[in-house]
KETIDREN-150374 format. One record per atom (N, C-alpha, C): y, z, x; residue in one letter. Coordinates in steps of 0.001 Angstrom, whole numbers, padded with zeros to 6 digits, always signed. Each point is the difference from the previous one (the first is absolute). Example, Ala and Ser with C-alpha at 12.3 -4.5 7.8 and 13.67 -1.06 7.14 Angstrom:
2
-005690+007800+013190A +001190+000000-000890A +001200+000000+000900A +001050-000720-000350S +001190+000060+000820S +001090+000730-000770S 
***
This chain:
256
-001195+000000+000843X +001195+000000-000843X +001237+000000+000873X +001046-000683-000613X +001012-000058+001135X +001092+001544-000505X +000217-000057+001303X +001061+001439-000008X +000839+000281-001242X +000182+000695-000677X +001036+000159-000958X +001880-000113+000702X -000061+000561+000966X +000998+000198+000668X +000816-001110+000603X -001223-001215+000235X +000167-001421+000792X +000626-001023-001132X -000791+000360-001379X +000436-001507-000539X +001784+000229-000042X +000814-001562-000067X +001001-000418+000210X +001014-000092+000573X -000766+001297+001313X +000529-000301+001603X +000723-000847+000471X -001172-000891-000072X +000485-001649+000846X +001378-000607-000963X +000467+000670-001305X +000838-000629-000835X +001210+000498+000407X -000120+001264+000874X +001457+000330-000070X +001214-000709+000464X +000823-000155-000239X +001325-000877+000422X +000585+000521+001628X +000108-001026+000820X +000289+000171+001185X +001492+001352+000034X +000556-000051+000943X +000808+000966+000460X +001511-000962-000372X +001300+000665-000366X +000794-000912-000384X +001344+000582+001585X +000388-001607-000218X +000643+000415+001396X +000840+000430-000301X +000693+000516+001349X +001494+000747-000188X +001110+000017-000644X +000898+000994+000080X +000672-000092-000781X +001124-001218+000591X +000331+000461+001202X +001036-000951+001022X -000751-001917-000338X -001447-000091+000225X -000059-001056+000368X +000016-000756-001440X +000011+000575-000983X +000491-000692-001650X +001359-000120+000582X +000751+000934-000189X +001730-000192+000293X +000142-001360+000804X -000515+000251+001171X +000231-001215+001141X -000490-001640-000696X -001332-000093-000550X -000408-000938-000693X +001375-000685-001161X +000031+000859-000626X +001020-000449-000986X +000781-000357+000587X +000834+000623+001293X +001206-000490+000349X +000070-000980+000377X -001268-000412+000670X +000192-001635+000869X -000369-000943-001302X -000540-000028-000610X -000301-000470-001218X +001407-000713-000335X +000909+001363-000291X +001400-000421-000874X +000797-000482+001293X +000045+000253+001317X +000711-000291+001041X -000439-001463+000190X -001192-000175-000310X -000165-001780+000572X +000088-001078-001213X +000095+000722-001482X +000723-000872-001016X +001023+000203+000241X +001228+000927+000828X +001176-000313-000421X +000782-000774+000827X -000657-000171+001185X +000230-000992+001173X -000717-001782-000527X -001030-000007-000584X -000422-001171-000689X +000549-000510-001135X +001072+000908-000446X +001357-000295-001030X +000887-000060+000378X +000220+000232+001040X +001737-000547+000690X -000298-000952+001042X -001307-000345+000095X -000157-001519+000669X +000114-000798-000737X -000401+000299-001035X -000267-001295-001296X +001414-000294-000662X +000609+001086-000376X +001700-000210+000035X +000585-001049+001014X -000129+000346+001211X +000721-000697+000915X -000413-001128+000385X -001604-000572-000522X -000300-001327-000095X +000220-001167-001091X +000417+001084-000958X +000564-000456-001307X +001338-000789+000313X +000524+001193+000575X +002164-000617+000373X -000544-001308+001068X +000000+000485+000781X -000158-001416+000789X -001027-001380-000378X -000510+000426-000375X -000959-001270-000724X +001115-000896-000972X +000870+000985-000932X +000831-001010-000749X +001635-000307+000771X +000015-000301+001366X +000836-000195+000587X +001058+000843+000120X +000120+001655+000188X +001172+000860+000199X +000278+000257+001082X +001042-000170+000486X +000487+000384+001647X -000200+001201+000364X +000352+000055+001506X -000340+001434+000262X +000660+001161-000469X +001092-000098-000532X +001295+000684+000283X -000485+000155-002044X -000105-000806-000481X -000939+000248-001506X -000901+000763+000171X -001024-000175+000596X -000709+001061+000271X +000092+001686-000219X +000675-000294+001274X +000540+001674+000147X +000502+000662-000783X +001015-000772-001361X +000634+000195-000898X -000723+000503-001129X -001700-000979-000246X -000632+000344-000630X -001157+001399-000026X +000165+000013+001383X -000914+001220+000068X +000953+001313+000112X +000816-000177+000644X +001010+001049-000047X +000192+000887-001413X +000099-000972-001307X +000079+000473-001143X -001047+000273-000803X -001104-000670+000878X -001170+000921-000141X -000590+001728+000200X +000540+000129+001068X -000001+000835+000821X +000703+000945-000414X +001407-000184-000739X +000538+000895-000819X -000395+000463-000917X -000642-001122-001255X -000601+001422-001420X -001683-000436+000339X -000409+000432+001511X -001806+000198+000155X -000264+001291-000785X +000928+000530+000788X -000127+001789-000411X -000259+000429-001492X +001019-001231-000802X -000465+000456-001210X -001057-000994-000745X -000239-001226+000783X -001380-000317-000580X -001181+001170+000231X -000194+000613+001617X -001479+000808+000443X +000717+001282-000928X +000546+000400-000645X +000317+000972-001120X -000902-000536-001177X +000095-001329-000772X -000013+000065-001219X -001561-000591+000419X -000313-000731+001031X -001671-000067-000057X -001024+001015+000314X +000920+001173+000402X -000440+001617+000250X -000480+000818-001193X +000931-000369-000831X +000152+000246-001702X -001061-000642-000609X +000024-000887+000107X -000908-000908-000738X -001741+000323+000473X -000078+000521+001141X -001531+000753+000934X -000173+000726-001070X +000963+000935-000430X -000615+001497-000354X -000059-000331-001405X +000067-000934-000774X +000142+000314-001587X +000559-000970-000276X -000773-000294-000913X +000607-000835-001497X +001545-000127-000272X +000478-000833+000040X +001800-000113-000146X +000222+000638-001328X +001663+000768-000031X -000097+000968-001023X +001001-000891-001113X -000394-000115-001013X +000767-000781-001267X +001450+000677+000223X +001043-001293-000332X +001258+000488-000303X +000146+000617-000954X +001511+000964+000315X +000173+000791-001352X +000904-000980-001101X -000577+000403-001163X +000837-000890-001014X +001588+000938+000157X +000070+000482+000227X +001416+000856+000164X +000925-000599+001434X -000466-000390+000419X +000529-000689+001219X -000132-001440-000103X -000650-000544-000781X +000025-001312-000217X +001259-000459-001008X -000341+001244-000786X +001543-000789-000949X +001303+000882+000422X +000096+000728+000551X +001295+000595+000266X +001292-000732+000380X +000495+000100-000506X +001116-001079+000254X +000703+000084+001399X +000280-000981+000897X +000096-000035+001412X +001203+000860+000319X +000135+000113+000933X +001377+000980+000801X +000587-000613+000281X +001266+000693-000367X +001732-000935+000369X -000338+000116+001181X +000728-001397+000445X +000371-000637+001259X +001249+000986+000803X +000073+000446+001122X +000937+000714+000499X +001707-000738-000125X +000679+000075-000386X +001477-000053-000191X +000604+000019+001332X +000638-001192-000009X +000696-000157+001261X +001196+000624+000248X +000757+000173+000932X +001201+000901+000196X +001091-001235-000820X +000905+000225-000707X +000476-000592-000738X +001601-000438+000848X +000315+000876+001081X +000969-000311+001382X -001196-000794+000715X -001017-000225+000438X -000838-000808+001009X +000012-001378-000988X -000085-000278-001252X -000504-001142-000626X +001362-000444-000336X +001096+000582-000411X +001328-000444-000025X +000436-000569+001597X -000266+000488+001237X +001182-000301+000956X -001376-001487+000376X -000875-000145-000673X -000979-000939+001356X -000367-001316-001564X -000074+000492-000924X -000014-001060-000698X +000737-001716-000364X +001609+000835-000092X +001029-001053-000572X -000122-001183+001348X -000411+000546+001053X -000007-000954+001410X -001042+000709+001003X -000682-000093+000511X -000410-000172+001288X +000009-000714+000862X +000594+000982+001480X +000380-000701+001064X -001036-000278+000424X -001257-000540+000757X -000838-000520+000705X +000300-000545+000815X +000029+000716+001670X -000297-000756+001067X -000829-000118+000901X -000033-000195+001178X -001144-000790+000099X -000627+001210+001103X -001649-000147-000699X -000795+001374+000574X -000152+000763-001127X +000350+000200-001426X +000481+000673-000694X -000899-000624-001094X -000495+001196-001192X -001207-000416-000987X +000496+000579-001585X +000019-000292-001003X +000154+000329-001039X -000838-000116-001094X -000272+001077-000424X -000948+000352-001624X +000692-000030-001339X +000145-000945-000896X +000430-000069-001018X -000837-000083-001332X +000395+000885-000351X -000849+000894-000898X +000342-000608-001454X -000714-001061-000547X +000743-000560-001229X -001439-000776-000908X +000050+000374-001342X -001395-000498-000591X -000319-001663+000440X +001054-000983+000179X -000046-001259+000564X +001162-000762+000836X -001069-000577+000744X +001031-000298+001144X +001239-000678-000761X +001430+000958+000684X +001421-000590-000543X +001011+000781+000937X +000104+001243+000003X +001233+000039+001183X -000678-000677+001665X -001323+000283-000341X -000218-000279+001463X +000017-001548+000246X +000164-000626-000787X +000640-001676+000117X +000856-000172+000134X +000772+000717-000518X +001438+000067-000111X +000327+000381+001978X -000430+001383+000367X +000048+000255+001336X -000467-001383+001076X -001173-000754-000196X -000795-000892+000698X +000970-001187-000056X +001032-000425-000882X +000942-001129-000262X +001178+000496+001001X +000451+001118-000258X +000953+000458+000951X -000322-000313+001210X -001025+000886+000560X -000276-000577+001360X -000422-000928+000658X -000418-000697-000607X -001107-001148+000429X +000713-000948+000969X +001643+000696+000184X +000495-001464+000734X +000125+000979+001814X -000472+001410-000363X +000672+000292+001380X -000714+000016+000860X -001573-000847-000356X -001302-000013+000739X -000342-001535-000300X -000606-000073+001633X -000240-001885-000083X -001264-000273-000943X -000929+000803-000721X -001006-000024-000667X +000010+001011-000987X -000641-000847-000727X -000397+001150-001372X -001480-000038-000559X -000960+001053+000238X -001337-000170-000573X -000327+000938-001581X -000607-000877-000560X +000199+000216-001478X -001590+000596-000018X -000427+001510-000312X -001198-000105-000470X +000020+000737-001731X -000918-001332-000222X +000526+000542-001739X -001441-000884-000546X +000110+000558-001073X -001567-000594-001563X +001090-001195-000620X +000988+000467-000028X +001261-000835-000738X +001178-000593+001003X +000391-000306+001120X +000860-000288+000379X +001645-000481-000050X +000838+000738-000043X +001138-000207-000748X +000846-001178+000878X +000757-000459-000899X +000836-001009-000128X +001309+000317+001175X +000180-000398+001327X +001374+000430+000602X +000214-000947+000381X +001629-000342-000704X +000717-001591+000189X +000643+000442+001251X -000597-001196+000640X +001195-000640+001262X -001501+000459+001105X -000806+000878-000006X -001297+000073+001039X -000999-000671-000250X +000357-001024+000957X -001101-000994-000217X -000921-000519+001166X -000517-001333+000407X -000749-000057+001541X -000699+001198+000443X +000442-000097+001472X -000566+000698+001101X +000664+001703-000470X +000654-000180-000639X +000784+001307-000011X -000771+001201-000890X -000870-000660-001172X -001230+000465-000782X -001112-000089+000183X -000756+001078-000529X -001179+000223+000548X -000774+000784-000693X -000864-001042-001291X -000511+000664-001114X -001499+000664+000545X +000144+001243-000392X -002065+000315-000007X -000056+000745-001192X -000880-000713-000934X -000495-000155-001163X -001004+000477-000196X -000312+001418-000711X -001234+000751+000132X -000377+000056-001736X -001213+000519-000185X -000704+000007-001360X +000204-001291-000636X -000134-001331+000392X -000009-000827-000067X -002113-000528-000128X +000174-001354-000525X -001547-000093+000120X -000141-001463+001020X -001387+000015-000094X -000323-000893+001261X -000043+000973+001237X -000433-000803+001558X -000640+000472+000656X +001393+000601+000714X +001353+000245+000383X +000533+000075+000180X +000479+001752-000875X -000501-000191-000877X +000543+001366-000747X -000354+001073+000628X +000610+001172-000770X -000665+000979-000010X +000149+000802+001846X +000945-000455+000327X +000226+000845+001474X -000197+000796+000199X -000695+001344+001219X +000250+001121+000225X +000845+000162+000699X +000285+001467+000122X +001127+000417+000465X -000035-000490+001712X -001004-000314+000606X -000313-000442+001375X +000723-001424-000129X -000640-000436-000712X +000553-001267-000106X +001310-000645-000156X +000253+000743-001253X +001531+000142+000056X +001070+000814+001796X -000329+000505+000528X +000110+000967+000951X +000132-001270+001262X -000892-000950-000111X -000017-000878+000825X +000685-000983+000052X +000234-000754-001313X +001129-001021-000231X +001171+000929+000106X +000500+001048+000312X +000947+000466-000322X +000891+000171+001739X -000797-000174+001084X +000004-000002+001050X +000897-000925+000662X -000510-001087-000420X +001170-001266+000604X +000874+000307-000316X +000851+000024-001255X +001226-000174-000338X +000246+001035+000291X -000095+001334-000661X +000875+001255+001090X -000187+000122+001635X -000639-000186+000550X +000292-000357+001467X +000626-001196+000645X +000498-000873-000769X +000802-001054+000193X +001170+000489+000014X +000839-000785+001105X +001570+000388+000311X +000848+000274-001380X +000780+000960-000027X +000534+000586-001405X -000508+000652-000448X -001646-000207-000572X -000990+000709-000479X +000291-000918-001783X -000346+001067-000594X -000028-000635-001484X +000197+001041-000794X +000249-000595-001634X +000124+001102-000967X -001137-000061-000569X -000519+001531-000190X -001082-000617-000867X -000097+000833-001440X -000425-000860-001143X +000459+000378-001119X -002148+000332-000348X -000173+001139-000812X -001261+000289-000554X +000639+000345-001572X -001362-000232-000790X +000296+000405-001246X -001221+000037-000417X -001162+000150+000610X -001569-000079-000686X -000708+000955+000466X +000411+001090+000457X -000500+001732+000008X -000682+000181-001043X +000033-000143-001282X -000459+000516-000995X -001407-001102-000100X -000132-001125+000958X -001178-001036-000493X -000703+000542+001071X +000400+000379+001439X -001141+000498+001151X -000148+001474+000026X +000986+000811-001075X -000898+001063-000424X -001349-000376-000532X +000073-000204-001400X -001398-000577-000269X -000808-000483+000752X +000007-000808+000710X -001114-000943+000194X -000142+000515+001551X +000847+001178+000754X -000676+000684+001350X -000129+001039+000061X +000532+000991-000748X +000409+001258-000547X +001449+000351+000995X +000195+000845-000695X +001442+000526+000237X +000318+000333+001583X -001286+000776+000700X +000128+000533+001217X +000071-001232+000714X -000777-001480-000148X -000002-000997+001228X +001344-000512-000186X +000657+000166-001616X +001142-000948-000298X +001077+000977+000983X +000078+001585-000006X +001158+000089+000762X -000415+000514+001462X -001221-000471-000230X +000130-000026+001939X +000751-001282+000480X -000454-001074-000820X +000826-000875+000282X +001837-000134+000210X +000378+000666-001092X +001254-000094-000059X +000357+001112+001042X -001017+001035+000122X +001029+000699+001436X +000384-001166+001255X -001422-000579-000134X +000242-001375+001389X +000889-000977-000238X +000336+000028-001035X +001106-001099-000047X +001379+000214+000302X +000578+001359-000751X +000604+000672+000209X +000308+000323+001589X -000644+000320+000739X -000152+000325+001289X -000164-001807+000512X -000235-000652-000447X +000387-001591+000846X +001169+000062-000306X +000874-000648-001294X +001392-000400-000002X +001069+001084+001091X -000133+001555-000222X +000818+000518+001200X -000326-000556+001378X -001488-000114+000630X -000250-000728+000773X +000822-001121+000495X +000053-001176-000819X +000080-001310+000000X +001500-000064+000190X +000471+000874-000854X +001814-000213-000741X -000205-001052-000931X -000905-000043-000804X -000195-000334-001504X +000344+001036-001153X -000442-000344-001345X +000482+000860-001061X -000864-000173-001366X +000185+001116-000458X -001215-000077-001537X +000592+000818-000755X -000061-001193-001274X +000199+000451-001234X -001361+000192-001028X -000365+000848-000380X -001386+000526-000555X +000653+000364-001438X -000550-001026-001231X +000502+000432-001554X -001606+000434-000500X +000177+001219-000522X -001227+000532-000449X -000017+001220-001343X -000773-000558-000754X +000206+000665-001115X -000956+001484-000043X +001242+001006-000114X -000935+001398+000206X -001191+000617-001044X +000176-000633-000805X -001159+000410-001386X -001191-000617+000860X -000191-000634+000903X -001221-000469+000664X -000761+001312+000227X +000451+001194+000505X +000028+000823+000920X -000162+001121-000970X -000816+001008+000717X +000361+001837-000454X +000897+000195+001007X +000843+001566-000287X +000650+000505+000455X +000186-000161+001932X -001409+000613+000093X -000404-000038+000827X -000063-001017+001375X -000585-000646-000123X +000069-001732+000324X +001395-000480+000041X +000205+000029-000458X +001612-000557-000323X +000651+000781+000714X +000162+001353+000788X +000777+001041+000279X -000444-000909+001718X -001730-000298+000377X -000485-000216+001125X +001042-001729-000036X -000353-000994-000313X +000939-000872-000650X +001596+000237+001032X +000806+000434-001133X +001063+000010+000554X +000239+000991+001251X -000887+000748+000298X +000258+000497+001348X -000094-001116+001249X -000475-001312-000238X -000184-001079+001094X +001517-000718+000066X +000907+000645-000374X +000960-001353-000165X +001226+000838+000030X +000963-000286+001208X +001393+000806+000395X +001004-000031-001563X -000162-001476-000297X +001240+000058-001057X -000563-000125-001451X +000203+000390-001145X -000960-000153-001648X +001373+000141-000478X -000296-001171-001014X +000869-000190-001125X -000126-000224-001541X 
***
């Protein structure tokens, strides 16, 4: 008869390893997908023809909200995503912060813009800031227009304009901010530099999120002083929470 003591011996389950060498396992695990995802990124940009200097632009603003992507896929490990509250879904949104009513009086009726110098105009559709972009447009040998809509300025015409046309369709559409970043190069580093007029913040929010859209505009911002170029930025603040909008106009010396 076999042992009472023996049967299912041979069944028992081996020894489970350490505690460290699980930890370590996992880590290289997630350490060598996250290096096999920022290769694949960066074979992506260059595969569809982005310069280097795009590049950097693109990962850079990567690199800024990572922190809060490895947050929300951290979240997403431990549990089931938690339903919104219907109380926060319909609550009616928060006033927009109120501008100093001496800051929007002395910078509105005119802004001076010279050159090195950036402006935020804060208006549901582009109109004073056309109004500003007509004024100046003659005290710079170029003017680059980036707009969904491109406005009408008599007497700039030729070499002196310089449309880039975004959310547009066809293969040409749909720019990123790299991209845009790159055509934007010639003409502000050209003798004089250029003016450059934006009004489609509210289209590369959407379609990059907010953090790549004003990483961008810090770099732009930081080219025209560079260059001794100039920017006029018309942007409608209902795009925006409080918040955002506060990060927003902190990129830009002059707001009107």
């Amino acid at each position: 008869m076999s042992d009472p003591d023996r049967i299912g011996a041979d069944e028992e389950p081996g020894e489970e390893p350490p505690q460290d060498e699980e930890y370590a396992r996992t880590y290289s695990e997630g350490y060598e997908e996250g290096v096999k995802s920022a290769l694949r990124e960066i074979l992506q940009h260059t595969s569809r023809g982005h310069t280097a200097q795009e590049v950097r632009i693109l990962a850079e603003s990567r690199l800024a909200r990572l922190s809060d992507e490895v947050e929300l896929k951290r979240k997403s490990l431990l549990g089931p995503p938690r339903r919104p509250s219907w109380n926060s879904l319909l609550r009616a949104p928060q006033p927009l912060r109120t501008p100093s009513p001496t800051l929007t009086a002395a910078l509105a009726p005119g802004v001076r813009l010279a050159p090195g110098g950036s402006v935020l105009v804060r208006e549901e559709r582009p109109d004073r800031a056309v109004g500003i972009l007509r004024e100046h447009a003659r005290q710079f040998p170029r003017t680059v227009i980036v707009s969904t809509r491109p406005p009408e300025i008599p007497g700039l015409e030729g070499d002196r304009r310089i449309d880039i046309a975004i959310g547009t369709t066809g293969a040409a559409g749909t720019l990123s901010p790299g991209e845009i970043g790159g055509r934007l190069r010639d003409p502000t580093e050209a003798p004089g530099g250029a003016l450059v007029y934006l009004d489609a913040l509210e289209f590369l929010v959407t379609e990059f999120t907010f953090d790549t859209t004003l990483k961008f505009v810090n770099w732009l911002v930081g080219k025209v002083k560079e260059t001794g170029s100039a920017l006029v930025v018309s942007f409608d603040r209902r795009s925006l929470d409080v918040r955002e909008m506060s990060r927003l106009e902190r990129a830009f010396p002059t707001l009107a």
